[in-house]
N, C-alpha and C positions, 0 to 999 in steps of 0.2 A: 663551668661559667654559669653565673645563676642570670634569672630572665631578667633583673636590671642591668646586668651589666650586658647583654645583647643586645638591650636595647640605644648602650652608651656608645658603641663601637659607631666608627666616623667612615663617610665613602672613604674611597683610598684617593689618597692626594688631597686629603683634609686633615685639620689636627686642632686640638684646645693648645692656646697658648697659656701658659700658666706664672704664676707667681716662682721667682720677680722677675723672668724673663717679661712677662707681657707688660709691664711698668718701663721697663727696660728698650724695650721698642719704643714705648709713647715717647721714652726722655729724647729716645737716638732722634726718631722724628723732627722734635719740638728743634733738636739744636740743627739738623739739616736745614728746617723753614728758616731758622734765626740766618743762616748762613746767606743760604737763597736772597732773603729780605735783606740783608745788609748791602746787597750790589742792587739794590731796587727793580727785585721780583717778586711782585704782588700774590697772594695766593688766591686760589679761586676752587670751587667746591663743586662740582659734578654731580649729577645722581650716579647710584648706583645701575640704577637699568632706566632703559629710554625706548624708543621708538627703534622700528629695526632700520625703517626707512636713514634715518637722518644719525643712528651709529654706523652704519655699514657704507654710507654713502662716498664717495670717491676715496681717496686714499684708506678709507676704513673697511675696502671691500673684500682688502688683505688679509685681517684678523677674521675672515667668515667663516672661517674653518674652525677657530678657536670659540668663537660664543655662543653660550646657551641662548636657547630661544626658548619662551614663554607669549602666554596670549592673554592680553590685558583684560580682562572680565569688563570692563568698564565702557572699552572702547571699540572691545572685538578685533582690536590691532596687535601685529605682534610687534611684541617687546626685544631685544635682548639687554642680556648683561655684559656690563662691560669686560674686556678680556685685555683692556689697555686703556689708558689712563691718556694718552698724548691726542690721538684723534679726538676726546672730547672737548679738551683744553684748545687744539684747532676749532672746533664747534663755535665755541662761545668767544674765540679772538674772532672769526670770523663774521659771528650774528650776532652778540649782545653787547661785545666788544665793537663792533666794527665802525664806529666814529673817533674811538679814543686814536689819540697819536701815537705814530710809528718809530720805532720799532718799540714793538709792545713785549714786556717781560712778564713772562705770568709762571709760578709755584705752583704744585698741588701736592696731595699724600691720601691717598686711601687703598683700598684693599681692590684685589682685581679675581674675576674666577673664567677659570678656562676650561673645556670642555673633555681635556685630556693634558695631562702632565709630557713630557719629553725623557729622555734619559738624562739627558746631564739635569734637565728639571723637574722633579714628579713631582712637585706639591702642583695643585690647581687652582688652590688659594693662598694669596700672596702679597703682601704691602707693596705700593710702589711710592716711590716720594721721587719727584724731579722738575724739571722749570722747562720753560718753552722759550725760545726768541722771534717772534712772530714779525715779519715785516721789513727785516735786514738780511741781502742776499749777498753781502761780499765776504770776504774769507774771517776777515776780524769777528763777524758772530759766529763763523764754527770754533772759532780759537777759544771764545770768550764761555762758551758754554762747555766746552770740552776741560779749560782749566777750572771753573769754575765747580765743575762736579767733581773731577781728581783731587780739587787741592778740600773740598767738603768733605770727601773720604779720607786726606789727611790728617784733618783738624781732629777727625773721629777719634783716631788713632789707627785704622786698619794696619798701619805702617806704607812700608813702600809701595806707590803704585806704578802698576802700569799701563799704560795705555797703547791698544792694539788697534790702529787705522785703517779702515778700507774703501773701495769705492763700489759699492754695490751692484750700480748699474753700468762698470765700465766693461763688463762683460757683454752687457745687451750692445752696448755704442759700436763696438767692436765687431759683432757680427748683425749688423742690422741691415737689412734688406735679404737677410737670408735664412733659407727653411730652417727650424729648431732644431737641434739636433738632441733627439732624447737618449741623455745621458748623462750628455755632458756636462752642463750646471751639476751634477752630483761629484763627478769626476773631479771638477777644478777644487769643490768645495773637502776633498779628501785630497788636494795635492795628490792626485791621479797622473803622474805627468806620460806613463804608459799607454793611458786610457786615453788620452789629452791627444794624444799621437795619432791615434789611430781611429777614432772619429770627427778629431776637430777640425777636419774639412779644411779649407782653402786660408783657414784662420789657426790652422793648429800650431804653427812655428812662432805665431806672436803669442799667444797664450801659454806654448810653454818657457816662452821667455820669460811671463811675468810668474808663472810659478816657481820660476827662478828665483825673480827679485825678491819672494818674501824673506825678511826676514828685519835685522835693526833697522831700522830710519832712514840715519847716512846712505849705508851701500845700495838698501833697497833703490831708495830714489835714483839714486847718479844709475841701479843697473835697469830700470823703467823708461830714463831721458834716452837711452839707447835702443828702442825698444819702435819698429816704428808702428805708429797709431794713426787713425785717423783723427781727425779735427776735431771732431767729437768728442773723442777720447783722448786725445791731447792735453782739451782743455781739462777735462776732470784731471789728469795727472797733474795737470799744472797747476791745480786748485787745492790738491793734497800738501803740492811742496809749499805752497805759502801757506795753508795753516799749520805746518811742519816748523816752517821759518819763526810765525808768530810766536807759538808753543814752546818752542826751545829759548824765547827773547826775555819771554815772561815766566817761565816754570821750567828750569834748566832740569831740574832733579826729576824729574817726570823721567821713566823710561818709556822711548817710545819704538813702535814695530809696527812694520806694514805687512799686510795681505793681499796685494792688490783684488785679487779675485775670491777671493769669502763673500758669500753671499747668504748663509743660512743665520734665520732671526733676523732680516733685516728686510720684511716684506715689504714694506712703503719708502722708502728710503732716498734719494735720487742723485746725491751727492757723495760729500767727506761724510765716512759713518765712525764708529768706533766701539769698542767694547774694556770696560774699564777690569784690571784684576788687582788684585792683592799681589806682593810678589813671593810669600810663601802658602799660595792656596792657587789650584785650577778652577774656584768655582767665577762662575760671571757677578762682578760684582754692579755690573751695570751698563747700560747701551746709549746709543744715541745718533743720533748726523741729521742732515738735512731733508728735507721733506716738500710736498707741497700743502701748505694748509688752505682748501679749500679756494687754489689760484694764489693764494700767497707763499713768497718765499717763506720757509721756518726752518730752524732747526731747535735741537734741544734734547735733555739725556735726564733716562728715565734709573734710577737704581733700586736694585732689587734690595728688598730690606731684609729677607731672610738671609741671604746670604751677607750681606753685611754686618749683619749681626753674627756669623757663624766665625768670622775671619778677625772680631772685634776683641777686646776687652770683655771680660765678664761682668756683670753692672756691681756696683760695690753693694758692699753691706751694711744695712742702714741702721744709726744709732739707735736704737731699738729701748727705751725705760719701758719697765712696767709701774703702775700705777695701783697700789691696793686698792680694794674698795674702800670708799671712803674718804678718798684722795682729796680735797679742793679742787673745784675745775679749775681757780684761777692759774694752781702751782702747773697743772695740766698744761696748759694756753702760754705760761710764762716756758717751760720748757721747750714747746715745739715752737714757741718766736726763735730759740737760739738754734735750730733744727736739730732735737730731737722728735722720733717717731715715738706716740703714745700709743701702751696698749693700760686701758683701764677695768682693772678688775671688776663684774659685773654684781659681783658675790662673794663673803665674806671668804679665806682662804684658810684653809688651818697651819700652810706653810707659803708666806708670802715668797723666798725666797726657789723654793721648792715649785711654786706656779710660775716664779719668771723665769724659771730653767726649763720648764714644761713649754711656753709660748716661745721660748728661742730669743728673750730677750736676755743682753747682758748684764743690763744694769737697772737697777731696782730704785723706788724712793724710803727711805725710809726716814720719819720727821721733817720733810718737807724738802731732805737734800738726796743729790742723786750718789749711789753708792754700786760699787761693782758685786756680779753675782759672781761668789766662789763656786 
């Protein structure tokens, strides 16, 4: 390997996106925001790194494990970067936003870096694109955001999705007034129901009921109502089955699946959460649920753009003329109005046909009209 190319090599859980994948990503974006915007969800634009103070501040104090930290030369304050896009979008509904009317819909899409990859996720740099619902606490905004992000991975083409449901924090409701038991959160999160047994303490027979109930929608739920909870925890079940209800009113062809007690990736969360897939890929095609945005109710779902793009379409190939030199720019200009892409010779060619087979184009000009390269 020679000393430029040592020098090219990328941390690990980093990468160049390249041609036409990285065109490809801009377009998937562009038609996610159009989608977002058509149900009237504003986009709003973020820094990439801020203050530590006021990124990591209440619900953001989750992702602290995940963000680099840097020290602002300027201010002598530390910086991080952001490791998640959603607690920003709370930021600014909550302080720049905070007189506009409720319930506030806000868009965003940029890149995020985190400070270690995961196994199911090793990049550490990563597009995210998703919308917020800031300010409505009843079951119709988990619905509205949850369909809203499935039926955008629809429109994509991913193909069938599915949508896997859970309540994050109905495990904490469940055993709350009582010492933690370490393990267990790991236990449930592996359908441990062994393990579930034999530490989960004076709460173990209702929690391995609900390890039970994972599974489709229907049965899950009806084997949950039998299931007994405290009030607490009631209500969260009961707040599942109605955006259950809504979900099925409005987007029947959704497949949908409960977890009641899944809890990993889903560190600030406080309600209905959910994690979106493809139905011939395991990878996470995208997350979401309820939150609090700085005292506000919110929810809203964030998709991962690597992996949506890995479960998509391949981006087509584009009409590609080359242009000899010498070409008219007008005939140039008139071509790509009908969407052709020009590539215009810089220099004289000794084989015009023979350079537009070289640059990968298929079709050439010749006399002013466009003609296919044999």
């Amino acid at each position: 390997m020679t000393e430029f190319a040592t020098r090219a090599l990328l941390p690990a859980g980093l990468r160049d996106i390249l041609p036409p994948q990285a065109a490809h990503e801009a377009d998937v974006v562009s038609r996610l925001m159009a989608s977002f915007a058509a149900q009237g969800y504003e986009r709003v634009k973020p820094p990439l790194i801020e203050f530590e103070e006021s990124l990591l501040e209440g619900s953001g104090a989750a992702m602290a494990k995940h963000t680099f930290r840097v020290m602002d030369p300027v201010t002598q304050r530390m910086m991080g970067v952001r490791a998640d896009m959603t607690l920003q979008v709370a930021r600014i509904a909550t302080t720049r936003l905070a007189n506009a009317p409720r319930p506030l819909r806000l868009s965003y899409a940029g890149q995020v870096l985190r400070v270690k990859g995961s196994q199911l996720r090793p990049e550490r740099q990563f597009g995210q694109a998703g919308l917020e619902l800031i300010g409505a606490a009843g079951a119709a905004a988990d619905a509205e955001v949850l369909i809203l992000a499935a039926k955008a991975l629809i429109d994509l083409g991913v193909g069938e999705v599915c949508v896997d449901l859970t309540l994050p924090s109905l495990v904490s409701e469940i055993c709350k007034g009582q010492p933690e038991i370490e393990g267990l959160r790991d236990a449930l999160d592996h359908k441990d129901a062994a393990a579930v047994a034999r530490i989960g303490g004076a709460q173990a027979s209702v929690l391995a009921a609900l390890i039970e109930a994972v599974g489709p929608a229907a049965p899950s739920l009806a084997k949950m109502a039998e299931v007994p909870l405290p009030p607490s925890a009631a209500l969260l079940r009961d707040r599942l089955a109605a955006v259950v209800d809504l979900v099925r009113q409005a987007a029947p062809e959704l497949t949908l699946t409960v977890d009641p007690v899944e809890g990993r990736g889903f560190e600030y969360h406080t309600g209905v959460a959910f994690t979106l897939f493809a139905r011939h890929s395991a990878a996470e095609l995208g997350r979401g649920g309820r939150y609090v945005a700085h005292g506000e109710a919110a929810t809203g779902a964030t998709l991962f753009m690597d992996t949506v793009l890995d479960v998509m379409p391949g981006p087509e190939e584009p009409r590609c003329v080359y242009l000899p030199f010498g070409t008219p720019f007008a005939v140039g200009q008139s071509l790509r109005t009908e969407g052709w892409v020009t590539l215009a010779g810089l220099e004289p060619a000794a084989d015009d046909e023979a350079e537009a087979r070289r640059l990968s184009c298929r079709h050439r000009v010749v006399s002013g009209r466009v003609v296919a390269v044999k």
